[in-house]
mmCIF file of the N, C-alpha and C atoms, coordinates in Angstrom:
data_MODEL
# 
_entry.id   MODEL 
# 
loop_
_atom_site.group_PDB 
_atom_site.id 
_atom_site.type_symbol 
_atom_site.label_atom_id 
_atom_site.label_alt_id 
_atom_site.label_comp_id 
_atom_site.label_asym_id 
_atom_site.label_entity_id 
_atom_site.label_seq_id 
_atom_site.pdbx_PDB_ins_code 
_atom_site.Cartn_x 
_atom_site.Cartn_y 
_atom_site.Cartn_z 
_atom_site.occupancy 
_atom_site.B_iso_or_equiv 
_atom_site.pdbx_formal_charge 
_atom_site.auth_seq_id 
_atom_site.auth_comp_id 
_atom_site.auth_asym_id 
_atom_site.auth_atom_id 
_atom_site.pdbx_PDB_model_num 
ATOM 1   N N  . UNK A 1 1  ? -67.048 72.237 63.436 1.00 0.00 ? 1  UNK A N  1 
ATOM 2   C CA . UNK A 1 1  ? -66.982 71.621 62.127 1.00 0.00 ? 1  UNK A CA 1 
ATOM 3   C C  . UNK A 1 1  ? -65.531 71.488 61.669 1.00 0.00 ? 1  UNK A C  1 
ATOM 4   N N  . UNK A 1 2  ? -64.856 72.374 61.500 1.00 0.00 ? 2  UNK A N  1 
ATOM 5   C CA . UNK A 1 2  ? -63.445 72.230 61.425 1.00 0.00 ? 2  UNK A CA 1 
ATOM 6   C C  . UNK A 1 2  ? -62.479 71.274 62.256 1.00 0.00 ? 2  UNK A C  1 
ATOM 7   N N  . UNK A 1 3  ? -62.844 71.551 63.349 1.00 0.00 ? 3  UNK A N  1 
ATOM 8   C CA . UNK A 1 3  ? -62.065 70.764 64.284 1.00 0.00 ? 3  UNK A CA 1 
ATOM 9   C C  . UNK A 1 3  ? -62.585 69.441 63.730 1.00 0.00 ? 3  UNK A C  1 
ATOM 10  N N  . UNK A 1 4  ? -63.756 68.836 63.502 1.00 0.00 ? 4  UNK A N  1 
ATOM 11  C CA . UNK A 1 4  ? -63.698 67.783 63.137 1.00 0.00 ? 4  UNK A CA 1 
ATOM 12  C C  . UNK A 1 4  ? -63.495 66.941 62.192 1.00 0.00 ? 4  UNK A C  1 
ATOM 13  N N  . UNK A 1 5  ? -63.265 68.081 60.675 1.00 0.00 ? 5  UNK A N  1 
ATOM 14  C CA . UNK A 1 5  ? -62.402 67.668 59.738 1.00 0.00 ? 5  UNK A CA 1 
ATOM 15  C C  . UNK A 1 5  ? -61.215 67.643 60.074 1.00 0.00 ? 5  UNK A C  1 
ATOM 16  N N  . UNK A 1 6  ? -60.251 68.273 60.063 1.00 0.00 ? 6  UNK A N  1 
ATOM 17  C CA . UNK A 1 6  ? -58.972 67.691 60.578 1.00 0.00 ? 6  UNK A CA 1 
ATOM 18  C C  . UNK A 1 6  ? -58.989 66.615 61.445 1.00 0.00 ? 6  UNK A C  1 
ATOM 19  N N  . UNK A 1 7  ? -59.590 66.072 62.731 1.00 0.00 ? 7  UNK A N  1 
ATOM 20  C CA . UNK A 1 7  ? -59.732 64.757 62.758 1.00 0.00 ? 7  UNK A CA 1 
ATOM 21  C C  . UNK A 1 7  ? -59.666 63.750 62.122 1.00 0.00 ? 7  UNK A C  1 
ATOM 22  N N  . UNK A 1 8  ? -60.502 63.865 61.414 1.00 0.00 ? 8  UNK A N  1 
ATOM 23  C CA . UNK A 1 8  ? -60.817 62.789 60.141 1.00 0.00 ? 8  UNK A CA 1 
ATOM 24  C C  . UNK A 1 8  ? -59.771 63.020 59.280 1.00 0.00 ? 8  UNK A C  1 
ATOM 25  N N  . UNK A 1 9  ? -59.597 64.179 59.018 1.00 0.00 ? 9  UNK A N  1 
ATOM 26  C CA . UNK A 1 9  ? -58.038 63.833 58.270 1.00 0.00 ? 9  UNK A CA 1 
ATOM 27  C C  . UNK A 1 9  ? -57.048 63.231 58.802 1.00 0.00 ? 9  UNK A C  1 
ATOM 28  N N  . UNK A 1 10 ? -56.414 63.626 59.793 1.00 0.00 ? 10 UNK A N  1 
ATOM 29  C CA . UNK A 1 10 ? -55.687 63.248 60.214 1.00 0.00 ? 10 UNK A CA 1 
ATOM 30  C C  . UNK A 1 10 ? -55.908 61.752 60.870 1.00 0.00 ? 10 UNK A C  1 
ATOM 31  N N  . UNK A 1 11 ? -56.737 61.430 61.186 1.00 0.00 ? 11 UNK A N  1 
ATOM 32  C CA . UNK A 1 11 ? -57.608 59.895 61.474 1.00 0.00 ? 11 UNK A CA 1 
ATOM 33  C C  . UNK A 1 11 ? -57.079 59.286 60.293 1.00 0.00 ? 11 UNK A C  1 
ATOM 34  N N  . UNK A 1 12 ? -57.678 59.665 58.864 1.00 0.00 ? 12 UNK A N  1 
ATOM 35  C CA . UNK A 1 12 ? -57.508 59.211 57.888 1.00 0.00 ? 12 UNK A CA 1 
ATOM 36  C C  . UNK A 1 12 ? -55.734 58.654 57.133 1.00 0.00 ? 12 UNK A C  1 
ATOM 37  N N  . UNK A 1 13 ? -55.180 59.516 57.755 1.00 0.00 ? 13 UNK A N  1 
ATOM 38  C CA . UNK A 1 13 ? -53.786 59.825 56.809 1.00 0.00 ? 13 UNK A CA 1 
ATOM 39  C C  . UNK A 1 13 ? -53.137 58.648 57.999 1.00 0.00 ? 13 UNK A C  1 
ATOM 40  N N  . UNK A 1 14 ? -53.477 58.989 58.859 1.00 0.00 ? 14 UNK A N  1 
ATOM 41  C CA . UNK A 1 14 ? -52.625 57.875 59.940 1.00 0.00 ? 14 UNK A CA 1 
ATOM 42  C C  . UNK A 1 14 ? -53.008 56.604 59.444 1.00 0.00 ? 14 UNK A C  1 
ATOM 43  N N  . UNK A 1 15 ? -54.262 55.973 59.223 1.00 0.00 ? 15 UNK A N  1 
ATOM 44  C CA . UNK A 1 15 ? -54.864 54.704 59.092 1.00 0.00 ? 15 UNK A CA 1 
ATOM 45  C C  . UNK A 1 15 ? -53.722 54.606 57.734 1.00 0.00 ? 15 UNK A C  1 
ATOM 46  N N  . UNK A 1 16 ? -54.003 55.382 56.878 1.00 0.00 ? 16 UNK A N  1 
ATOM 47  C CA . UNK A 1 16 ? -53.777 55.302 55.111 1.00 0.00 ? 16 UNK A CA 1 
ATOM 48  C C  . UNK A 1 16 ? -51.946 54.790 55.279 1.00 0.00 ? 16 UNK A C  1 
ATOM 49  N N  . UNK A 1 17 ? -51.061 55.689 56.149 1.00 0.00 ? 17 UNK A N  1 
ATOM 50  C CA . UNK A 1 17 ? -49.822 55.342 56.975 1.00 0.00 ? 17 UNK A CA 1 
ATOM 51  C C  . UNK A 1 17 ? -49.579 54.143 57.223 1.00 0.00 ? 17 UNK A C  1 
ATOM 52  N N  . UNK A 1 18 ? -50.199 53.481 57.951 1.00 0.00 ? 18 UNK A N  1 
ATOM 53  C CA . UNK A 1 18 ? -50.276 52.354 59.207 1.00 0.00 ? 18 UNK A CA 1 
ATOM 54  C C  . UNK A 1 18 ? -50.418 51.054 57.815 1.00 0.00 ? 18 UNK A C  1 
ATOM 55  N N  . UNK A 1 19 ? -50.726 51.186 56.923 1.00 0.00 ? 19 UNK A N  1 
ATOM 56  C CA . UNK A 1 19 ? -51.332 50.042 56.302 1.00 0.00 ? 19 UNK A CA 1 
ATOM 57  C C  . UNK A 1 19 ? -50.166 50.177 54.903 1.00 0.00 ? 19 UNK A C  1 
ATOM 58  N N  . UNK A 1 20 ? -50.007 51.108 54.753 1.00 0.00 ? 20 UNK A N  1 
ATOM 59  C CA . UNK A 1 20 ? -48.767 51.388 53.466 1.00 0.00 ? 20 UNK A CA 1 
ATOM 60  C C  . UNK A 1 20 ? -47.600 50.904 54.354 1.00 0.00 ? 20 UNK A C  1 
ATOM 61  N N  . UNK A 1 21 ? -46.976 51.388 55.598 1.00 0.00 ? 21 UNK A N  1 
ATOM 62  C CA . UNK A 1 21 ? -45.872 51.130 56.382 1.00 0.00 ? 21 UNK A CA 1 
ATOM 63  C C  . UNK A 1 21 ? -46.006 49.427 56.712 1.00 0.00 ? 21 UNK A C  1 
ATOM 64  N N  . UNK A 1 22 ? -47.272 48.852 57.322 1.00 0.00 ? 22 UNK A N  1 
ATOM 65  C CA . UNK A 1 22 ? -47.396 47.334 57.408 1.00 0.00 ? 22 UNK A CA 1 
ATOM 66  C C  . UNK A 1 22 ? -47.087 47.065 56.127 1.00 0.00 ? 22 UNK A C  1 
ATOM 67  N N  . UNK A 1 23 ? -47.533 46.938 54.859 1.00 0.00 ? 23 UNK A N  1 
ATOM 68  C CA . UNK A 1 23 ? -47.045 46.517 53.850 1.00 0.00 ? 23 UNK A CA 1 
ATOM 69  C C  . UNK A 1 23 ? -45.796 46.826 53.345 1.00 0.00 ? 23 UNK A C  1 
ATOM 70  N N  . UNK A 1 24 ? -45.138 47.695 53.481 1.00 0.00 ? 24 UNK A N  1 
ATOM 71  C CA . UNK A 1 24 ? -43.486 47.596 53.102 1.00 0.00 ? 24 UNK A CA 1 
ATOM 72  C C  . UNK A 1 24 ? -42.735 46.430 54.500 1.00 0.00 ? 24 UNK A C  1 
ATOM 73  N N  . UNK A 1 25 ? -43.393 46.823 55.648 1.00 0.00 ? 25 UNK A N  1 
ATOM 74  C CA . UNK A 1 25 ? -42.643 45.697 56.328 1.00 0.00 ? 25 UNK A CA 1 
ATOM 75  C C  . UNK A 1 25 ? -42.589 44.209 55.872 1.00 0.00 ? 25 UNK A C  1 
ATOM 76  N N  . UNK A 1 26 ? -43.895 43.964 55.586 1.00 0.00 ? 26 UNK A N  1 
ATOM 77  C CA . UNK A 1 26 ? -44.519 42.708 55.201 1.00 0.00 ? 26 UNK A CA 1 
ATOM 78  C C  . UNK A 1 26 ? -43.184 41.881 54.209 1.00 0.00 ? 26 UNK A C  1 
ATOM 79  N N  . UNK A 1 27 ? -43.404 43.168 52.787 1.00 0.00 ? 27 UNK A N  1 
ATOM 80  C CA . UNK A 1 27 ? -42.195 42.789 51.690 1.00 0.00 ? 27 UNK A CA 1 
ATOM 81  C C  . UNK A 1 27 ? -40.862 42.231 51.971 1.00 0.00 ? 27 UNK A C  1 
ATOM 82  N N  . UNK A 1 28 ? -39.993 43.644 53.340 1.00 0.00 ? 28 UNK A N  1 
ATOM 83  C CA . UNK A 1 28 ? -38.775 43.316 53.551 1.00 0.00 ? 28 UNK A CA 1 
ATOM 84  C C  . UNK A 1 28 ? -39.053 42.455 54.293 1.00 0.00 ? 28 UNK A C  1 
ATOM 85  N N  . UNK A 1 29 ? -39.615 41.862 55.314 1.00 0.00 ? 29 UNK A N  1 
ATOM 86  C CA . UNK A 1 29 ? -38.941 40.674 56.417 1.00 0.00 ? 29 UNK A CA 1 
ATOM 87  C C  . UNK A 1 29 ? -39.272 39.664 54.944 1.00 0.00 ? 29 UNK A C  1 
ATOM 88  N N  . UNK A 1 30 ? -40.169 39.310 54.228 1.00 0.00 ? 30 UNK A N  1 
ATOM 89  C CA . UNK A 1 30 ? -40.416 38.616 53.226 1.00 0.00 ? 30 UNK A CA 1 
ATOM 90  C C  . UNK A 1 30 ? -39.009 38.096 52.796 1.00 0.00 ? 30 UNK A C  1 
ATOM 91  N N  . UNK A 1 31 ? -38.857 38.803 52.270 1.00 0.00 ? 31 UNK A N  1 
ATOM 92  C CA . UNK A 1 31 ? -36.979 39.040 51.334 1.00 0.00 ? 31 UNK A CA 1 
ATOM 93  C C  . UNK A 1 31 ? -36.295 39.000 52.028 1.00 0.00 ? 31 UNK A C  1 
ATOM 94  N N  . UNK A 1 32 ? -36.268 39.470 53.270 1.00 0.00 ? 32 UNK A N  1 
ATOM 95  C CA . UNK A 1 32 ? -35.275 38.430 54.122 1.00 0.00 ? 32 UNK A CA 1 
ATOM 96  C C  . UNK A 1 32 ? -35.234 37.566 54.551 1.00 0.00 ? 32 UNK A C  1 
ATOM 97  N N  . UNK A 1 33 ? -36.414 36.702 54.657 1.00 0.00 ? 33 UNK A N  1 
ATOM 98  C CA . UNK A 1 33 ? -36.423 35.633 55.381 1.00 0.00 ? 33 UNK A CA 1 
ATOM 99  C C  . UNK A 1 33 ? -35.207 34.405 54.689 1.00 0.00 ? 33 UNK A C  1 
ATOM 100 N N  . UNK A 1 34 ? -35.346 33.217 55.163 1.00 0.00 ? 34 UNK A N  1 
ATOM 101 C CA . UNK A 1 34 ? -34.502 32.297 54.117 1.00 0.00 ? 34 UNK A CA 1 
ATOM 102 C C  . UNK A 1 34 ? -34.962 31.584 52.823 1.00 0.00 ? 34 UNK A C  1 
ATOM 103 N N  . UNK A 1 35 ? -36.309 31.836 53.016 1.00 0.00 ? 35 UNK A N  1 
ATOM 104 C CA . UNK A 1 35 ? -37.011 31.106 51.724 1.00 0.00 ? 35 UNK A CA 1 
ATOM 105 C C  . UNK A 1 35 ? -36.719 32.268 50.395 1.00 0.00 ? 35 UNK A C  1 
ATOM 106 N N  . UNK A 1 36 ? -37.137 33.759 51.238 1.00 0.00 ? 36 UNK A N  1 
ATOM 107 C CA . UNK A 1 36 ? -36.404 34.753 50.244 1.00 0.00 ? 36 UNK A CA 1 
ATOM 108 C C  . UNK A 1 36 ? -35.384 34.780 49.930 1.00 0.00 ? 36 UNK A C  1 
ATOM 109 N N  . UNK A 1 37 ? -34.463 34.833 50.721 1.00 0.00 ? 37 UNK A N  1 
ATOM 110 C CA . UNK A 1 37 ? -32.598 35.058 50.260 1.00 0.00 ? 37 UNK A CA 1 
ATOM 111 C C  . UNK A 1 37 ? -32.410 34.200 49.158 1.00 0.00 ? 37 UNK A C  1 
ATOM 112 N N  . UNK A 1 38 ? -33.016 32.813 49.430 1.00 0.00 ? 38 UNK A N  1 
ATOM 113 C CA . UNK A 1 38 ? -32.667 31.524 48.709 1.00 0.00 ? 38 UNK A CA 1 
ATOM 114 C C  . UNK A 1 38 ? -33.533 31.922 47.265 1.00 0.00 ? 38 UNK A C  1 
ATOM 115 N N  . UNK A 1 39 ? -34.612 32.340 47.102 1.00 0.00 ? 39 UNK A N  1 
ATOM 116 C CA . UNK A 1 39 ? -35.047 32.590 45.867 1.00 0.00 ? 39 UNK A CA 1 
ATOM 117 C C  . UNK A 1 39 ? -33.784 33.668 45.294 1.00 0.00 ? 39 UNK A C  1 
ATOM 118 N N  . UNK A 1 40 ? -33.680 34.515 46.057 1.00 0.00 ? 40 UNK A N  1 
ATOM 119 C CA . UNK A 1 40 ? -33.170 35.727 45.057 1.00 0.00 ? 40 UNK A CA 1 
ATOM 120 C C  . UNK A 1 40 ? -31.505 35.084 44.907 1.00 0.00 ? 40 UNK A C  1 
ATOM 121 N N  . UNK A 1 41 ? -30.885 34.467 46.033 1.00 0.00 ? 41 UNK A N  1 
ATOM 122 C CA . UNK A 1 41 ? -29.616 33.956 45.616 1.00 0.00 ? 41 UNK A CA 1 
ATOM 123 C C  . UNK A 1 41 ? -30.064 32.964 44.528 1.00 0.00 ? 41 UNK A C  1 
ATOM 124 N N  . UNK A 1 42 ? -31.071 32.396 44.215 1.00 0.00 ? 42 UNK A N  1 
ATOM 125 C CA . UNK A 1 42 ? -31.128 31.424 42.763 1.00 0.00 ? 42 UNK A CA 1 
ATOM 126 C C  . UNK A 1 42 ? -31.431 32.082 41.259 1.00 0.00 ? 42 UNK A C  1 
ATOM 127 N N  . UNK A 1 43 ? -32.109 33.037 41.898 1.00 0.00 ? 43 UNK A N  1 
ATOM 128 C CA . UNK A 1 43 ? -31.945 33.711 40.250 1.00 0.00 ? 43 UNK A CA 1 
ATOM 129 C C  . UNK A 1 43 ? -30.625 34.781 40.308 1.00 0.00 ? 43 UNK A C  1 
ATOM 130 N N  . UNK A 1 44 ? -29.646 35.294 40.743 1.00 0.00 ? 44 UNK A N  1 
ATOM 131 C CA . UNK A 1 44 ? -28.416 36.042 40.807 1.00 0.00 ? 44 UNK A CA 1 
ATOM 132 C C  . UNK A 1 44 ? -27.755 34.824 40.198 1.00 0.00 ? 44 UNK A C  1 
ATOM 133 N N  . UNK A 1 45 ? -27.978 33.227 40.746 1.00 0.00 ? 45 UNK A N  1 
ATOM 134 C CA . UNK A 1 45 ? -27.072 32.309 39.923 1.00 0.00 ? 45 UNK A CA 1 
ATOM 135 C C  . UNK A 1 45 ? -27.073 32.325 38.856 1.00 0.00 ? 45 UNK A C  1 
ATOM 136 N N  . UNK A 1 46 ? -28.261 32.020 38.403 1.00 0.00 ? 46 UNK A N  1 
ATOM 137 C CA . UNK A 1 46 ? -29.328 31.708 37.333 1.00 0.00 ? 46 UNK A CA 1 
ATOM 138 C C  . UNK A 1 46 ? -28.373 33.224 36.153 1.00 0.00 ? 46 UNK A C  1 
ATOM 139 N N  . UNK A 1 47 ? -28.762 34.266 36.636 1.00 0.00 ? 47 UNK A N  1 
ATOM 140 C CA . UNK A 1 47 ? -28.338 35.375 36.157 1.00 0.00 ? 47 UNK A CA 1 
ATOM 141 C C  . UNK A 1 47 ? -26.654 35.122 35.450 1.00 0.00 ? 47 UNK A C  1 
ATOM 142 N N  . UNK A 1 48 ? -25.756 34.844 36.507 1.00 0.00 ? 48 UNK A N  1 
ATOM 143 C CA . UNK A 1 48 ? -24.541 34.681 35.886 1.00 0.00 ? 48 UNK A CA 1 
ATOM 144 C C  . UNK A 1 48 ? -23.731 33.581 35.549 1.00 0.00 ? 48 UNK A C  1 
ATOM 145 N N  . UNK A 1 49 ? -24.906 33.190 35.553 1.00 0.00 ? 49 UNK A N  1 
ATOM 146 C CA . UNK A 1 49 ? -24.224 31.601 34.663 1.00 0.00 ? 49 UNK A CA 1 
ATOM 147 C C  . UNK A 1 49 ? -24.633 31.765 33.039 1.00 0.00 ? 49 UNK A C  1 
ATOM 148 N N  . UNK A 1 50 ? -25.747 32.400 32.611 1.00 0.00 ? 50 UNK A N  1 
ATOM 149 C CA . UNK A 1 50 ? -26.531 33.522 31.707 1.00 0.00 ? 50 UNK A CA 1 
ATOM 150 C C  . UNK A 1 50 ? -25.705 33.952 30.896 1.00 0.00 ? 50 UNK A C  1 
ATOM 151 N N  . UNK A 1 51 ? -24.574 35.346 31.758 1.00 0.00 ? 51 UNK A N  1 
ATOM 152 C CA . UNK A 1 51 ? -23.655 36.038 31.155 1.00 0.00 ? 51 UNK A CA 1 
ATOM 153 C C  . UNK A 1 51 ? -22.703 35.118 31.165 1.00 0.00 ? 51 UNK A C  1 
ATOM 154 N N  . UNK A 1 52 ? -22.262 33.962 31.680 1.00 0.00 ? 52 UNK A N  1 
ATOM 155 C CA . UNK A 1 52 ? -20.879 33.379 31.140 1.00 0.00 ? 52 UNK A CA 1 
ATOM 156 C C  . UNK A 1 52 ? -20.934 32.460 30.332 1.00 0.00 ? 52 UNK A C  1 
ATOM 157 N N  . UNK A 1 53 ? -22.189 32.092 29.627 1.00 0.00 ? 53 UNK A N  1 
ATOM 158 C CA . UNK A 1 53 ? -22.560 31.422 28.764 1.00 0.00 ? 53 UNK A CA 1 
ATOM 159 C C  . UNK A 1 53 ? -22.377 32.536 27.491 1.00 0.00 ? 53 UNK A C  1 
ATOM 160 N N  . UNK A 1 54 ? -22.656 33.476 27.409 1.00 0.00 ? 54 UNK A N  1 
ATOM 161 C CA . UNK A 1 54 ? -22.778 34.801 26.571 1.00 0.00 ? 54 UNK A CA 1 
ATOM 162 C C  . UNK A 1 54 ? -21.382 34.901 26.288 1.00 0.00 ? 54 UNK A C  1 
ATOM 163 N N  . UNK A 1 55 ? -20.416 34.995 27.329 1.00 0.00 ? 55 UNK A N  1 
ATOM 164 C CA . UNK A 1 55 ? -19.256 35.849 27.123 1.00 0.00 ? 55 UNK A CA 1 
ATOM 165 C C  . UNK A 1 55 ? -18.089 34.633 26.493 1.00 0.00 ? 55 UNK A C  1 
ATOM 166 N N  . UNK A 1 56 ? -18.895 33.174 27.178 1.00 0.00 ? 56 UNK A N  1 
ATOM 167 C CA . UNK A 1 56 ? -18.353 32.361 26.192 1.00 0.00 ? 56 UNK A CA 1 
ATOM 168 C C  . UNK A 1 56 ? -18.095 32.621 24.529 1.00 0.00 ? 56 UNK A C  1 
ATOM 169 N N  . UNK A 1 57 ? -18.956 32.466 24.187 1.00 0.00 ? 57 UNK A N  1 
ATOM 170 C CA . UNK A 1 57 ? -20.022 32.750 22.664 1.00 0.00 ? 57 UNK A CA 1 
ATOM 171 C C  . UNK A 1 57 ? -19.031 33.461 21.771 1.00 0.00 ? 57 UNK A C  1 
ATOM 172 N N  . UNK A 1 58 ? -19.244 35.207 22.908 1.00 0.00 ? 58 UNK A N  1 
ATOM 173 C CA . UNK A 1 58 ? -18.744 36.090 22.036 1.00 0.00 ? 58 UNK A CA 1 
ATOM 174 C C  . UNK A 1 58 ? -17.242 35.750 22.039 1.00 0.00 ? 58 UNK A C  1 
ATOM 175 N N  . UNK A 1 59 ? -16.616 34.937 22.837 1.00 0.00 ? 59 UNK A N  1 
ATOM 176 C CA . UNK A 1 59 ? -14.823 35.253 22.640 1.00 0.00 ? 59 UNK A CA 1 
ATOM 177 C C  . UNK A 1 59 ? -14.797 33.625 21.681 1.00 0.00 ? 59 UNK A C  1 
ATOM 178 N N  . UNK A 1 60 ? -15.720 32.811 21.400 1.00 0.00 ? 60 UNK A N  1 
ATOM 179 C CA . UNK A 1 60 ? -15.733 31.869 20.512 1.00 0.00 ? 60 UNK A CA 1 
ATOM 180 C C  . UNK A 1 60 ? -15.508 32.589 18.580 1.00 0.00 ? 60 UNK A C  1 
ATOM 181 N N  . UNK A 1 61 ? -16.832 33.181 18.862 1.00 0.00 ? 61 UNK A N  1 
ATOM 182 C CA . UNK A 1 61 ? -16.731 33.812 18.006 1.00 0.00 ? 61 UNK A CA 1 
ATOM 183 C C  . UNK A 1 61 ? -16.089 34.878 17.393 1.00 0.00 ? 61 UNK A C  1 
ATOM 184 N N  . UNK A 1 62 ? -14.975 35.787 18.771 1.00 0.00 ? 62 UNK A N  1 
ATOM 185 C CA . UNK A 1 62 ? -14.347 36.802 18.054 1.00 0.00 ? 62 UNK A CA 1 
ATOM 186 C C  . UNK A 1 62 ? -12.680 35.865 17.676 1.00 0.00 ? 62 UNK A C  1 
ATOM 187 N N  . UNK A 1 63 ? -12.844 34.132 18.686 1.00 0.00 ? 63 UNK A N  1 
ATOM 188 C CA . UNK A 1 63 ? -11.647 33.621 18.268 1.00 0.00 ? 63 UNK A CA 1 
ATOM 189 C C  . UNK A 1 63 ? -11.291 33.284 16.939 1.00 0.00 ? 63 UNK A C  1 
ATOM 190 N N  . UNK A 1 64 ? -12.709 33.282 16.309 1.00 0.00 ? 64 UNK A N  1 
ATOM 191 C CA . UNK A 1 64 ? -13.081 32.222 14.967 1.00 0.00 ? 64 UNK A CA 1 
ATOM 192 C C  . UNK A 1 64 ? -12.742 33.675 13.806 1.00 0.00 ? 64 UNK A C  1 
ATOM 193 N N  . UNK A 1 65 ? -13.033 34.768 14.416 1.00 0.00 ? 65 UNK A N  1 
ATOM 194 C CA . UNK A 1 65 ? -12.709 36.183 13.489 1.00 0.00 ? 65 UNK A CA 1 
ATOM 195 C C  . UNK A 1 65 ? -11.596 36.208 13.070 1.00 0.00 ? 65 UNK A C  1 
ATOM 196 N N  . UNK A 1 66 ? -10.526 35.879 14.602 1.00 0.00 ? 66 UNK A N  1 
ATOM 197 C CA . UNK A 1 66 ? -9.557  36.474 14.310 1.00 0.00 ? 66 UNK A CA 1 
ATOM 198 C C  . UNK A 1 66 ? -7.978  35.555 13.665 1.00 0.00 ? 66 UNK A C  1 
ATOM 199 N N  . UNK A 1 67 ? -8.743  34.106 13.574 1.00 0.00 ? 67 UNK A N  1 
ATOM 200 C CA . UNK A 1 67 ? -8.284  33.067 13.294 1.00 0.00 ? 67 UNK A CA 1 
ATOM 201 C C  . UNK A 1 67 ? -8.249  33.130 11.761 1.00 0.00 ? 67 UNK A C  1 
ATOM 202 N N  . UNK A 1 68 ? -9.351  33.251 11.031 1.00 0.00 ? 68 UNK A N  1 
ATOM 203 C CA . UNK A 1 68 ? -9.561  33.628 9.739  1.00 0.00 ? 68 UNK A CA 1 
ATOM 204 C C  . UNK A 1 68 ? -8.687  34.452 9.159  1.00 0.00 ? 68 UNK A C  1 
ATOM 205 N N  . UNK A 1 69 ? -8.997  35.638 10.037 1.00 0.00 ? 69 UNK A N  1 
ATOM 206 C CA . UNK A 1 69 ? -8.065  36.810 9.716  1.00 0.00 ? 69 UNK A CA 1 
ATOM 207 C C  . UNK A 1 69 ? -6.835  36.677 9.650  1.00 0.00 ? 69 UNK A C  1 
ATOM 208 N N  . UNK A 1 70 ? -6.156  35.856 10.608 1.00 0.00 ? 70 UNK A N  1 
ATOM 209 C CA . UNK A 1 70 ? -4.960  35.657 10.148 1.00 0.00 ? 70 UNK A CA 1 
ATOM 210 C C  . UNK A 1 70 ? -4.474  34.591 8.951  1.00 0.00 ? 70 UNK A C  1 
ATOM 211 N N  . UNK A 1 71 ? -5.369  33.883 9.084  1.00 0.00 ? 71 UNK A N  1 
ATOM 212 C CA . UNK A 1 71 ? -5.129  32.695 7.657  1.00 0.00 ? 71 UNK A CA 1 
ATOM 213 C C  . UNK A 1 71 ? -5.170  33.272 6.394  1.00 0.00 ? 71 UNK A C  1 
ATOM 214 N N  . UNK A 1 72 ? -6.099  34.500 6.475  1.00 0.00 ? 72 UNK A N  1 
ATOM 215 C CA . UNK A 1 72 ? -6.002  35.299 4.821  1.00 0.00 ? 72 UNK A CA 1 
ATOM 216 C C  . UNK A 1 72 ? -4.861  36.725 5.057  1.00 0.00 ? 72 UNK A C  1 
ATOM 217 N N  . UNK A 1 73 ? -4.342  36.243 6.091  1.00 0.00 ? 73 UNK A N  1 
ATOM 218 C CA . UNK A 1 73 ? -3.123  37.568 6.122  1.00 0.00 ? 73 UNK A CA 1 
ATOM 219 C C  . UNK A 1 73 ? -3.633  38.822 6.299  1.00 0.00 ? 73 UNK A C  1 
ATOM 220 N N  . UNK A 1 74 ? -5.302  38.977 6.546  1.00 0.00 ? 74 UNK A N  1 
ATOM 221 C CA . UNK A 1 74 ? -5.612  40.221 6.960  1.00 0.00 ? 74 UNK A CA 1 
ATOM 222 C C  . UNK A 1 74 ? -5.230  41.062 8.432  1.00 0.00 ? 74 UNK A C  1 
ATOM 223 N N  . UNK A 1 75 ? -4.972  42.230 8.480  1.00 0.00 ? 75 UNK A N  1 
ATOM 224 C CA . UNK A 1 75 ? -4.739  42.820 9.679  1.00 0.00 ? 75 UNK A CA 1 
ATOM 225 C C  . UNK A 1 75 ? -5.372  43.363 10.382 1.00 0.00 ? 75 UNK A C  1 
ATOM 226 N N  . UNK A 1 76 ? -5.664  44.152 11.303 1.00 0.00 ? 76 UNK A N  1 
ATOM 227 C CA . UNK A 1 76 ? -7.103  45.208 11.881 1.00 0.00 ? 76 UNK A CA 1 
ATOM 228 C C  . UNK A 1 76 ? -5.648  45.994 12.259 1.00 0.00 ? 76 UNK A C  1 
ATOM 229 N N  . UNK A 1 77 ? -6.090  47.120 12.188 1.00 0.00 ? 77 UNK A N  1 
ATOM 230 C CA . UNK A 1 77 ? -5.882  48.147 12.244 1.00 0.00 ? 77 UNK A CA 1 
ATOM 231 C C  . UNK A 1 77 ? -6.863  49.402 12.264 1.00 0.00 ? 77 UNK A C  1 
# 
């Protein structure tokens, strides 16, 4: 009886293995392939074209601060 639970366990844990390990392979060759690279290199574009639209903005707007600021003779300090 014993001996043949551990079988089955171990039967079990290998199968449960074999099918978790096929599926992470599945993912990475996925993501590597070229249809993957090309998705993920389009949203990394997508991404920093994003932030330089942003970082535009903010130095628009800290130009427009500090433009003011000097027209009313204020200082930062």
């Amino acid at each position: 009886m014993r001996r043949g639970l551990w079988i089955a366990l171990g039967l079990g844990l290998g199968a449960g293995l074999a099918v978790l390990i096929a599926s992470q392979v599945r993912r990475a060759t996925q993501a590597l392939s070229p249809e993957g690279l090309g998705q993920s290199l389009g949203q990394a574009t997508q991404a920093a074209t994003g932030l330089v639209g942003e970082v535009r903005q903010a130095a628009k707007r800290r130009e427009a601060e500090l433009r003011a600021a000097l027209l009313t003779g204020q200082t930062e300090e």
